[in-house]
BAFI-847739 format. One record per residue (C-alpha): x, y, z. Coordinates in Angstrom, 1 decimal. Example, Ala and Ser with C-alpha at 12.3 -4.5 7.8 and 13.67 -1.06 7.14 Angstrom:
<recs>
12.3|-4.5|7.8
13.7|-1.1|7.1
</recs>
This chain:
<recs>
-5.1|-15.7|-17.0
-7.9|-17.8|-18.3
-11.0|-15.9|-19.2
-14.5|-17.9|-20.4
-15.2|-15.9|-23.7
-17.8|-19.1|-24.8
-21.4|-19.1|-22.9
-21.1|-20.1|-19.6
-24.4|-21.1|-16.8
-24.9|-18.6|-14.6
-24.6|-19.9|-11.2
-26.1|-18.3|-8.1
-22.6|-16.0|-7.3
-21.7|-16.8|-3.8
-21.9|-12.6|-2.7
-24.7|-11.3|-5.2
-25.7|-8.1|-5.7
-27.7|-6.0|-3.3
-31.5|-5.9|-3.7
-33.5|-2.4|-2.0
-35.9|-4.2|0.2
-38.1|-1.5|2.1
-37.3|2.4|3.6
-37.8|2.8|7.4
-37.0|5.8|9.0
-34.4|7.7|7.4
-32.1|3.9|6.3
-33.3|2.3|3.0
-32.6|-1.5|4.5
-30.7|-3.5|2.0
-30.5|-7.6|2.2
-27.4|-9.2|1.2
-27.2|-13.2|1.8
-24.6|-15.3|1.9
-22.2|-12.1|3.2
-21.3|-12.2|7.2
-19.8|-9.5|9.0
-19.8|-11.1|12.4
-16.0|-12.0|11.1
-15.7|-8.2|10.3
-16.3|-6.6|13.7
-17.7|-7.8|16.7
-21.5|-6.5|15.6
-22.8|-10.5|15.9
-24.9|-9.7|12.4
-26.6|-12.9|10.8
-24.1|-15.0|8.9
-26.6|-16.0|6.2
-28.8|-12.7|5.4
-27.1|-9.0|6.7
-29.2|-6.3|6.4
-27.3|-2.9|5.2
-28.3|0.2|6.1
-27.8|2.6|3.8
-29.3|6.8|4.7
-32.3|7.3|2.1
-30.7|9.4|-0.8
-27.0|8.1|0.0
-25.1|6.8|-2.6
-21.7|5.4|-2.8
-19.8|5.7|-5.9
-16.3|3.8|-7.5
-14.1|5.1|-5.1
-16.5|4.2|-2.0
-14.6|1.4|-1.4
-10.9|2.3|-2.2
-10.7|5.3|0.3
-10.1|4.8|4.1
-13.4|3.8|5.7
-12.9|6.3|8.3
-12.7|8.7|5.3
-16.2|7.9|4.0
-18.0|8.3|8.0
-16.1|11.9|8.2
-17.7|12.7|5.1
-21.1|11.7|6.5
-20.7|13.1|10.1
-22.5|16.1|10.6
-20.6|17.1|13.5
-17.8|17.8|11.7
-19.2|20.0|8.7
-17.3|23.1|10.2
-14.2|21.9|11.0
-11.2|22.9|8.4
-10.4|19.8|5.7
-6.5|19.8|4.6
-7.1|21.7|0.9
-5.9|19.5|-2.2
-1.9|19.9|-2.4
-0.5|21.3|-6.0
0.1|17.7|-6.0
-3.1|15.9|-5.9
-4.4|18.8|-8.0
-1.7|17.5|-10.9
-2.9|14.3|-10.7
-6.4|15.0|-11.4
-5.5|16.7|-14.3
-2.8|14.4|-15.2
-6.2|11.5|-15.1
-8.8|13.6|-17.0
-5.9|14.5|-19.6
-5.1|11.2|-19.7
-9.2|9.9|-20.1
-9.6|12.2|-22.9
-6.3|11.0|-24.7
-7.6|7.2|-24.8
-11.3|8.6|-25.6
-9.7|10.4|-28.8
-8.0|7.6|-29.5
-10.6|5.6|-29.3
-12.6|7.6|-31.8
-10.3|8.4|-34.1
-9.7|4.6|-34.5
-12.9|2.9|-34.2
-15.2|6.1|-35.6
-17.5|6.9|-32.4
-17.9|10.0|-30.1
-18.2|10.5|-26.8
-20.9|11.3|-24.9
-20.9|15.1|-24.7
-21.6|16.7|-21.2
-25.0|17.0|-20.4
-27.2|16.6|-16.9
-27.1|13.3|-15.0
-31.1|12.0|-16.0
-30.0|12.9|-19.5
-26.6|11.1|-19.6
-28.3|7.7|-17.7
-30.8|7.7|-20.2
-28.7|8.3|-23.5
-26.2|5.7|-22.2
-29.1|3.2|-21.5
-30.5|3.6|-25.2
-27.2|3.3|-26.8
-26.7|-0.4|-24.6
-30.2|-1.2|-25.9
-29.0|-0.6|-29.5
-26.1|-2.4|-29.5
-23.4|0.1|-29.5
-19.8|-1.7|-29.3
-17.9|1.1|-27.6
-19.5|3.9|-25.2
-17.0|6.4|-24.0
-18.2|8.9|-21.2
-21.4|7.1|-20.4
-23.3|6.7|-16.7
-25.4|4.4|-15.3
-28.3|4.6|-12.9
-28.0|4.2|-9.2
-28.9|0.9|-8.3
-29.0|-0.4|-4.4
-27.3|2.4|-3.4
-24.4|2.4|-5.9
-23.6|5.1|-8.5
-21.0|5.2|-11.1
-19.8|6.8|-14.5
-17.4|3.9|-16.3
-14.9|6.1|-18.5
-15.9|3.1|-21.5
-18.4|0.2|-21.3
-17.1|-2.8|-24.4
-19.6|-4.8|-25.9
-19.3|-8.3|-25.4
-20.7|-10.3|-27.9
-22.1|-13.0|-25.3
-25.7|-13.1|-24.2
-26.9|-11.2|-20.7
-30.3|-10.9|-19.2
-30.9|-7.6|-21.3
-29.8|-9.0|-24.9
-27.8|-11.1|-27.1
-25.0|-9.0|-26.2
-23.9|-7.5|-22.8
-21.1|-4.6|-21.6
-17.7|-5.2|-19.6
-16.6|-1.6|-17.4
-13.2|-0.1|-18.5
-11.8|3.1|-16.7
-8.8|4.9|-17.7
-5.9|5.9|-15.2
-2.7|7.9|-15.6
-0.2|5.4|-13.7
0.8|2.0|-14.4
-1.4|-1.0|-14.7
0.7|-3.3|-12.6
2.6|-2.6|-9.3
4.8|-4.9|-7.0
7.2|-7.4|-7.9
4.8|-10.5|-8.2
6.5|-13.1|-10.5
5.5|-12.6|-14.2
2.6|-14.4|-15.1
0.0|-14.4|-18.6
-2.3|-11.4|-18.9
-4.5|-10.2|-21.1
-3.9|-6.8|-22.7
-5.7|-4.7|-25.0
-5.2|-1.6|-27.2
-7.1|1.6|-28.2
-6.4|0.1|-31.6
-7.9|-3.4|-30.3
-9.9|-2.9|-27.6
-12.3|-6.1|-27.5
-12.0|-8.9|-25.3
-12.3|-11.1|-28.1
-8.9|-9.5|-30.1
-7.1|-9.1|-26.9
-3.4|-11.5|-26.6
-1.7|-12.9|-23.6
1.6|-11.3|-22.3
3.5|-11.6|-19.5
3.8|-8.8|-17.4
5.6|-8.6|-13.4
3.3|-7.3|-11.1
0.0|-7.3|-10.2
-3.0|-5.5|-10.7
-3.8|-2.3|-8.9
-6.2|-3.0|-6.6
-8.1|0.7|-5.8
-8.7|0.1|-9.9
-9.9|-3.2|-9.9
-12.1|-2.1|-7.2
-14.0|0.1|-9.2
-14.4|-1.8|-12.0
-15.6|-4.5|-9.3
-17.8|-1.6|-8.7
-19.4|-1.3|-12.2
-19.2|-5.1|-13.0
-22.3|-5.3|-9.6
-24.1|-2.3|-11.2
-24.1|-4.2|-15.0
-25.2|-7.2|-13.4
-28.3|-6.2|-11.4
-29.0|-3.9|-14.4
-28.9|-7.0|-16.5
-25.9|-6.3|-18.5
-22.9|-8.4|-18.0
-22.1|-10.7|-20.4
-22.5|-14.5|-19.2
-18.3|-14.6|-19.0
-16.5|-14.9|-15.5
-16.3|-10.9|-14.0
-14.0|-9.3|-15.6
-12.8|-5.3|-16.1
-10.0|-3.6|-17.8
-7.9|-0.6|-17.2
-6.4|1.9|-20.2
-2.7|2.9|-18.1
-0.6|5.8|-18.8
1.1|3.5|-21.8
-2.3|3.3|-23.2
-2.4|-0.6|-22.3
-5.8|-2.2|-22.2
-4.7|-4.2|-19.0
-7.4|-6.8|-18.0
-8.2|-8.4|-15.2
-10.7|-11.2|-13.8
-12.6|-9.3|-10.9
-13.7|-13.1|-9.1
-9.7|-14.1|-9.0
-8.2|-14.8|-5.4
-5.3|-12.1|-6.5
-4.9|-9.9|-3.8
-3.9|-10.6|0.2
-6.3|-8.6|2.1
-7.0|-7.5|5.7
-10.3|-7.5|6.6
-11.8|-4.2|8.2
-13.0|-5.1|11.5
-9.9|-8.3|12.4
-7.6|-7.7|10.4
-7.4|-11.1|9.6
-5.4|-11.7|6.2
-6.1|-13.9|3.5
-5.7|-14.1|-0.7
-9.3|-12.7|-2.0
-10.6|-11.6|-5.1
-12.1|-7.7|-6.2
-15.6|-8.8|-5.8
-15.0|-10.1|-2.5
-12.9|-7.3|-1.0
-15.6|-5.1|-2.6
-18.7|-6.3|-1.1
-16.9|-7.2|2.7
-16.1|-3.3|2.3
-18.9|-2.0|1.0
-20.9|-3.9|3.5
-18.9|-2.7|6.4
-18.7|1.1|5.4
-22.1|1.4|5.2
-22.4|-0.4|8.4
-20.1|1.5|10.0
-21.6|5.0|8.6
-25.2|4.1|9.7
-23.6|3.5|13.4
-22.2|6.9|13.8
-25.5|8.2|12.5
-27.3|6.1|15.1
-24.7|7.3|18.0
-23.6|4.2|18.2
-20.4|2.3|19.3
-18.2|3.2|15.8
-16.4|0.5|14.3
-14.5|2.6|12.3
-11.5|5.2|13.8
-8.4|6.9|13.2
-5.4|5.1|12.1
-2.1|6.6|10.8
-1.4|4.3|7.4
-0.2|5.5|4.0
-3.1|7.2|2.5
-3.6|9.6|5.4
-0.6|12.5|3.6
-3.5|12.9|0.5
-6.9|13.4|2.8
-8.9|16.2|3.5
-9.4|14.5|7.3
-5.4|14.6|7.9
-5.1|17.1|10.1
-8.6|16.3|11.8
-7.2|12.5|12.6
-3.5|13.4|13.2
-4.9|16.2|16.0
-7.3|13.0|17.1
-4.5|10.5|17.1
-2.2|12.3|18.9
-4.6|13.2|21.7
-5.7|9.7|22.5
-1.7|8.7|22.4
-3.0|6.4|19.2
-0.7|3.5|18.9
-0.9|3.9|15.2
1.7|6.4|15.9
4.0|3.6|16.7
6.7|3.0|14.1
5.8|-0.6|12.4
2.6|-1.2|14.3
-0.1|-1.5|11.3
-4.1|-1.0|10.6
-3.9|-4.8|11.6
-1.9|-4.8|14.3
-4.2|-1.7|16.0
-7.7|-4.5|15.6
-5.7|-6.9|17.0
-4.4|-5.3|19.9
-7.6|-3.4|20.3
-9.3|-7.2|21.2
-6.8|-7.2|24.8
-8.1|-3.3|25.5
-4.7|-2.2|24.1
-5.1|1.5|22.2
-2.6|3.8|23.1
1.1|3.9|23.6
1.2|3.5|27.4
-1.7|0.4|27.4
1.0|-1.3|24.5
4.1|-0.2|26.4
3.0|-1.2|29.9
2.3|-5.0|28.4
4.5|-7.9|29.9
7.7|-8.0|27.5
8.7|-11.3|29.1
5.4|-12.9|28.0
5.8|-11.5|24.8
8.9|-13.1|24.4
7.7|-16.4|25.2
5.0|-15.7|22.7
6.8|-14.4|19.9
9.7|-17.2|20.2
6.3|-20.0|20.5
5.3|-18.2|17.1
8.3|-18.2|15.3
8.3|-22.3|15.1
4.5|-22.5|15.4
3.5|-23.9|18.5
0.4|-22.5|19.9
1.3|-21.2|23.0
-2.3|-19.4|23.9
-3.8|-22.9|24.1
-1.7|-24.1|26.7
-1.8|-21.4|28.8
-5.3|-21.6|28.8
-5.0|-24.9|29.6
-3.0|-24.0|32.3
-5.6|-21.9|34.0
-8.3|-24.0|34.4
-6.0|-27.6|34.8
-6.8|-28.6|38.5
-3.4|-29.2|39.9
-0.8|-27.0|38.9
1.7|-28.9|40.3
1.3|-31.5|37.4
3.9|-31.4|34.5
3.4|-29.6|31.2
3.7|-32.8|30.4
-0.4|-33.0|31.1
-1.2|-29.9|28.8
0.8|-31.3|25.8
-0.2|-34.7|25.7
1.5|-36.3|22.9
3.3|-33.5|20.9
6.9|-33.9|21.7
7.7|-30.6|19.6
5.3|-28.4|22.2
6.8|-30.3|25.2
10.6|-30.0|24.5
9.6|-25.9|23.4
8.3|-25.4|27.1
10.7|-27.0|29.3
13.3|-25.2|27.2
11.6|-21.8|28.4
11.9|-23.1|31.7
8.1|-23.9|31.8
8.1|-27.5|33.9
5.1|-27.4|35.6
1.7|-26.0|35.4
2.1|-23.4|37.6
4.8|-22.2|35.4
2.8|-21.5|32.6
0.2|-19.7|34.5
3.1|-17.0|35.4
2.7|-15.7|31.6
0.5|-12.9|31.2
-3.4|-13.9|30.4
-4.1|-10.3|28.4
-1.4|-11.5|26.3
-2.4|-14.8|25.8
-5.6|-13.7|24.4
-4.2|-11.3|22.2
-4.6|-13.0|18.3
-0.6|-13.2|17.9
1.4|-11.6|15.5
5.0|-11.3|14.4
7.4|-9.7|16.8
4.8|-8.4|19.5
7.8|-7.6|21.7
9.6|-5.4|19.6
6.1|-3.6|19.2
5.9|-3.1|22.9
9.5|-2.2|22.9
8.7|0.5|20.3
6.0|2.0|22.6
8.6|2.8|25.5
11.1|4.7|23.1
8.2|6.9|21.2
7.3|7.5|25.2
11.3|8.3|26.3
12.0|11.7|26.3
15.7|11.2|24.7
14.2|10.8|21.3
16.7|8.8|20.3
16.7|5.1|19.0
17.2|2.1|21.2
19.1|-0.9|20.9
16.8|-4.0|20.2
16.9|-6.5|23.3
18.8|-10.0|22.0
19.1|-9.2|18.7
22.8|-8.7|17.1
22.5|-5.0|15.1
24.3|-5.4|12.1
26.9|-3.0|11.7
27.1|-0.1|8.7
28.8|-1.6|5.8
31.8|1.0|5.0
34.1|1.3|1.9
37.0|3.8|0.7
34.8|4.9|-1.9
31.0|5.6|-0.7
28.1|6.7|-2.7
24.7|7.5|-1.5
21.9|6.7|-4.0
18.6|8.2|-4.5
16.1|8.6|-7.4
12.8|10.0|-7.9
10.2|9.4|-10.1
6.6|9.2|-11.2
5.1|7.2|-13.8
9.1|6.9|-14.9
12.2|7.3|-13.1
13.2|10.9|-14.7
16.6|11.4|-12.0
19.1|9.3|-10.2
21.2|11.3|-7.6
24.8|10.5|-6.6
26.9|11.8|-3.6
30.6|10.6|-3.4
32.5|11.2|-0.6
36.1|9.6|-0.8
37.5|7.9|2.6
40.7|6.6|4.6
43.0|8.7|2.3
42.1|7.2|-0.9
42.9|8.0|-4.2
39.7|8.7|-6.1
39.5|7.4|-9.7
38.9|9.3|-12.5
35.3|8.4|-12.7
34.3|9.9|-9.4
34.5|13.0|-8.2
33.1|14.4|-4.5
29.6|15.5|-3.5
26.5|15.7|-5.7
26.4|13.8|-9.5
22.9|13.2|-11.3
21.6|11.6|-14.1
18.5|13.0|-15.6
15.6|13.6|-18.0
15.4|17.0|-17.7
16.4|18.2|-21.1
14.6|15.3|-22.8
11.7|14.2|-20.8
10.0|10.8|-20.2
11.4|9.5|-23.8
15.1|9.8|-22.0
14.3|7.8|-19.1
16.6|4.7|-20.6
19.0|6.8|-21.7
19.2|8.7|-18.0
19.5|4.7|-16.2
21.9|3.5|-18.9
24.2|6.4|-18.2
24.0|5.8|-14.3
24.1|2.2|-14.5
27.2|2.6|-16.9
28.9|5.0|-14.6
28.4|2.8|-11.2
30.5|-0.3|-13.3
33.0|2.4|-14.1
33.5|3.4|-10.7
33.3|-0.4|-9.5
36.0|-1.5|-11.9
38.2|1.8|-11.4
38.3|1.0|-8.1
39.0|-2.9|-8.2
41.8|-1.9|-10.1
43.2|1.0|-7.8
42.7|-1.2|-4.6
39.9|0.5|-3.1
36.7|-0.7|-1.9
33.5|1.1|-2.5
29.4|0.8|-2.0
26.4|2.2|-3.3
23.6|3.1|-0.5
20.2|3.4|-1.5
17.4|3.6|1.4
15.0|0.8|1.4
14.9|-1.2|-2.2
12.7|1.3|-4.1
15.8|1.8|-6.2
15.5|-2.0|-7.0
12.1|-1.7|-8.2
12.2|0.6|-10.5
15.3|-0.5|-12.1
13.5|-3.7|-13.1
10.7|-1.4|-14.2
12.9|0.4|-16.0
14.5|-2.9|-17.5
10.9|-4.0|-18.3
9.7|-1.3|-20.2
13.0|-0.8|-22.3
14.4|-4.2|-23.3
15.7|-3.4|-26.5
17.6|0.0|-25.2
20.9|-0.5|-26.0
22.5|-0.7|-22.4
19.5|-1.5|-20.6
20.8|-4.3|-18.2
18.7|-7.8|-18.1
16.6|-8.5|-14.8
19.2|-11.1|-13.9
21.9|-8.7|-14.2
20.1|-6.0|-11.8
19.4|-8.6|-9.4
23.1|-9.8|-9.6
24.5|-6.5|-8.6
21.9|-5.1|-6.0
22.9|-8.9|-4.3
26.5|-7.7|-4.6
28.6|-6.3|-1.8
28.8|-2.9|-3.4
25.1|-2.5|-2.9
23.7|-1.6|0.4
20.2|-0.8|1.3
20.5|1.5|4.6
17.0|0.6|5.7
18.1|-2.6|6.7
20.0|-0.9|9.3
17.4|1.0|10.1
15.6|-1.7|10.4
17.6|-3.2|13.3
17.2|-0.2|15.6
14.0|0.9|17.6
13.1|4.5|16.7
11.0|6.8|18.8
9.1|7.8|15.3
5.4|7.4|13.7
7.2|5.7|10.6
11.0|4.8|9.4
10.6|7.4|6.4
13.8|8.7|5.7
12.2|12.4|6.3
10.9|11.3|9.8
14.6|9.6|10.7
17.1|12.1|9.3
15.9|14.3|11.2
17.1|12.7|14.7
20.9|12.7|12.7
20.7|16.7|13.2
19.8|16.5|9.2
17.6|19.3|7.3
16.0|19.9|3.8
16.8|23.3|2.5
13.2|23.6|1.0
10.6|23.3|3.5
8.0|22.1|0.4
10.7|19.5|0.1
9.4|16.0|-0.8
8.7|13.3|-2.9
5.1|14.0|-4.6
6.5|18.0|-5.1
9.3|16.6|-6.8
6.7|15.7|-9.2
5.3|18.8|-9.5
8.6|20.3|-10.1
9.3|18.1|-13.0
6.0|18.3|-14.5
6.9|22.2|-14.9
10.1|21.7|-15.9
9.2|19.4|-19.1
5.8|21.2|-19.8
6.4|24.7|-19.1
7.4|27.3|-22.0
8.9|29.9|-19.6
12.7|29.6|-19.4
13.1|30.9|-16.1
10.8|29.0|-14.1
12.1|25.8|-15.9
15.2|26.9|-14.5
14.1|27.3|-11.2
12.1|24.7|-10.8
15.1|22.5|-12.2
17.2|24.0|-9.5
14.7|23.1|-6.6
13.7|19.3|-8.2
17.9|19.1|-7.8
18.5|20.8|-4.6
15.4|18.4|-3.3
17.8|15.6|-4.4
20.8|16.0|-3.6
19.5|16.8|0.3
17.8|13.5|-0.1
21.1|11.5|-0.6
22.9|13.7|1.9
20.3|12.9|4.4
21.2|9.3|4.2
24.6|10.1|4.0
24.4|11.9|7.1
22.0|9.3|9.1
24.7|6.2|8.0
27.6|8.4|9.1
25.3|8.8|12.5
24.3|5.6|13.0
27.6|3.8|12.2
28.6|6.6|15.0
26.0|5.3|17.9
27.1|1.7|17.2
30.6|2.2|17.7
31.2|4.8|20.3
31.8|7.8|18.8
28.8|9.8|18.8
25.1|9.3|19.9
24.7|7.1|22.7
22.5|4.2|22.1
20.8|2.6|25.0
19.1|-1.1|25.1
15.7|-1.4|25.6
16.3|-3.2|28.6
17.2|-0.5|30.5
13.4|0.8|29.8
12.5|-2.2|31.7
12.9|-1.1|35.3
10.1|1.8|34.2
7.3|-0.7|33.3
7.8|-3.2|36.3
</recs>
């Protein structure tokens, strides 16, 4: 990552801060130029110069942008004042202490090393105007500051650095840098050079270049995004290119260039996808929030709604959405169908389950199989409509591309008239991948067997099946503190002296995060063990894990601990989840259609006749659990709530022992029956 630490000109940014223009009625009208949203939603707003609207008194603050949109109009609709929110779980509350623990860790820190305080609590006026005379003096570290609210935005950065580069304000100005309680990086995005810090060396100009996998969290860069506007149109930023940094639970100084292209992003009101940077995501968002806020306000056609995605299990609204959702028949609630698949679809008039279940499959088809090699299909079939004989050969439509011609006559399309059979909704749907399966998925949530379907033309691999099998699961937080094991010994086998039937797991419970190698290294030890036992005793045998979280944090794991004696080499952990003893389940999963609202293992499981003892059971109280057990000081309830964290885990490999055993059932006779999709097709003629 290249960062411009010399003085740079400031060029006119190409999406600059909000200015307050003028207050009419009860909307403080803010211009923005050079930011469209007629590519956002179908509003038809100026491309050049958008006025926001933002309710006199409103304010949006660092998280604006990194909740659900829909989240931030609830929050503003009166109409809903008195229905019940979903309360906070134990959960959620342990991460918010977990994050102000963790803020005032790096703030002592901070101080202990570098000799400053920070900012004691005091009222809001107060704090603005103590952290605005300490910027004026010079200070190089402010911890606990806040800044004023400036065109509509508020925000309280944990720390502002002083960067010793000039800004309108000085001969110095301030970068944001916020303090969180998980890791700095997630995915799997190939390493690459980034800058990190310390509490020991916190200053841009100190920091060194390492590579790290992953990349930046985005809800974090997002409010540092957020801070980075506010420093600017206060006059404070530094004249280097945007940039923010984040203190993670390793106490990292992880930085990050706010104008870099390093996130693929949907936008709000397409859901077109394409690579942009925290400053852009930030202002399309904030733009369209407020937008969509001062619509509901106005009664007016909302541009905002509903949509089951992954942040809905932490919100106050869940209940008030999922209630909403299930009344309209949502087709959110359609395994695989995403936030971007619901704007598209919405474009055809397509919202709920029967609308996308009652579309033409064998258009769809067509479509998907024109998308898969990239021939554009909608153009010729609106070429088809308005071509004035349709007894003339496709030939007409595709002029000179050889590739589209020998595509349709393969479909069976020869003449014009052909083409016009397929479906015209369809054809003016903005295509995505596998549209038919999406429609197929829509007629088994609607079947009242509740069981999954076959997939039409597709070959369903079968379950991959051993003498020896072991289901796999782990859980974990900011480190992976248990791996559960179930064995169960087939075909008469002989077991080997490594393995022995039902539950096994390898854990930190005694010893806490610091054991987290030494948990893996004894799992990964005893999985080799059991593979070379069994090599040797003539037995086959496989590992199932369900989807490739496992994977993950294994590399993870292998990243953070290098020098752990044991600790395998990313090459190696790659090497044996390619094996044949490793088998990710999901993948057969995968190749079904399920009548369910995701392909969790807790929403499928359950169709396998499987149960969780506890009904608290799940991942983020597994958390909880082991937070207790490693904190508390009362013997018993460590005892118990070791018990539960176990019990939790060994139902979670048992449930995918129990939905492979099923599934490997349906596909060959012997239990469930399994009907195609195309037996659904006779309902939607």
């Amino acid at each position: 990552m290249i960062i411009s630490l010399s003085p740079i000109r400031r060029s006119e940014p190409s999406m600059p801060s909000a200015r307050v223009m003028r207050s009419i009625a009860s909307f403080s009208l803010i211009t923005v130029k050079g930011i469209s949203l007629s590519d956002l939603n179908p509003s038809g707003l100026n491309p050049s110069e958008t006025k926001i609207r933002i309710p006199v008194g409103a304010t949006g603050d660092g998280r604006f942008t990194t909740e659900c949109a829909h989240r931030e109009v609830n929050n503003r609709n009166h109409a809903y004042d008195d229905l019940p929110r979903t309360e906070p779980s134990a959960f959620v509350q342990l991460l918010m202490e977990q994050g102000f623990a963790h803020e005032s860790d790096v703030f002592s820190k901070i101080e202990t090393e570098h000799g400053v305080v920070r900012l004691p609590a005091m009222g809001a006026d107060d704090l603005v105007d103590e952290t605005a005379t300490m910027m004026r003096k010079g200070a190089r570290l402010i911890l606990a500051g806040g800044l004023p609210t400036v065109s509509g935005r508020s925000g309280k950065p944990d720390i502002l650095i002083r960067v010793e580069q000039p800004s309108r304000n000085a001969a110095w100005g301030y970068v944001p840098v916020d303090a969180k309680s998980h890791r700095g990086f997630d995915g799997k995005a190939k390493a690459k050079s980034w800058l990190i810090g310390s509490t020991t060396s916190p200053f841009l100009e100190t920091t060194v270049a390492s590579d790290v996998i992953g990349t930046p969290v985005l809800d974090d860069s997002l409010q540092l995004a957020h801070y980075w506007e506010m420093l600017s149109e206060l006059g404070w930023v530094p004249s280097v290119d945007p940039i923010g940094g984040i203190f993670d639970v390793d106490f990292q100084l992880v930085w990050r260039r706010l104008d870099e292209a390093l996130w693929r992003y949907e936008h709000p009101g397409t859901g077109a996808s394409s690579p942009r940077s925290a400053l852009e995501i930030l202002d399309i968002e904030w733009s369209f929030r407020w937008e969509a806020i001062a619509r509901m306000l106005d009664g007016q056609t909302p541009i905002t709604e509903p949509i089951l995605h992954g942040s809905c299990a932490t919100c106050p609204w869940k209940n008030v959405c999922y209630d909403e959702l299930r009344e309209s028949e949502h087709v959110s609630l359609i395994a695989g169908v995403t936030k971007a698949h619901v704007k598209k679809l919405a474009l055809i008039g397509v919202r709920t389950q029967t609308q996308l279940a009652n579309l033409d499959v064998r258009t769809a088809s067509v479509f998907d199989r024109a998308h898969a090699v990239n021939i554009d299909l909608t153009k010729y079939r609106l070429m088809a409509t308005d071509h004035p004989n349709q007894d003339d050969s496709v030939k007409e439509l595709t002029g000179r591309s050889r590739k589209a011609l020998d595509f349709l006559e393969a479909e069976g399309f020869i003449s014009v008239s052909d083409l016009a059979t397929l479906d015209q909704t369809l054809a003016e749907l903005p295509w995505f991948s596998n549209v038919t399966r999406r429609i197929d998925s829509a007629r088994v949530r609607l079947h009242p067997d509740g069981l999954p379907h076959l997939p039409r033309g597709e070959v369903v691999p079968p379950v991959s099946r051993a003498d020896i099998e072991i289901d796999v699961d782990m859980e974990n937080s900011d480190v992976v503190y248990l791996w559960g094991t179930n064995a169960t010994v087939r075909n008469g086998a002989s077991a080997p002296s490594s393995v022995r039937e039902g539950y096994r797991p390898f854990h930190t419970l005694a010893g806490g995060h610091a054991n987290e190698a030494e948990a893996f290294v004894a799992f990964w030890k005893w999985m080799h063990d059991v593979i070379d036992e069994c090599e040797r005793g003539g037995n086959s045998v496989r590992f199932y894990c369900y989807t490739d979280a496992e994977n993950t944090r294994m590399h993870e794991i292998a990243g953070r601990w290098p020098d752990f004696p044991g600790v395998p080499s990313h090459d190696e952990i790659d090497a044996f989840c390619a094996s044949e003893h490793w088998v990710d389940l999901k993948a057969n999963v995968d190749s079904l259609i399920w009548p369910t609202d995701t392909l969790g293992l807790k929403k499928v499981a359950p169709l396998a006749g499987f149960a969780w003892r506890d009904e608290d059971a799940g991942g983020d109280n597994s958390i909880l659990w082991y937070e207790i057990v490693v904190t508390t000081d009362d013997e018993s309830q460590r005892r118990e709530m070791s018990e539960k964290l176990l019990r939790y885990n060994e139902d979670d490999v048992l449930a995918t022992k129990v939905l492979r055993e099923w599934i490997d059932d349906g596909l060959n006779g012997r239990g469930p029956v399994f009907r195609s999709v195309t037996e659904l097709d006779d309902m939607y003629e």
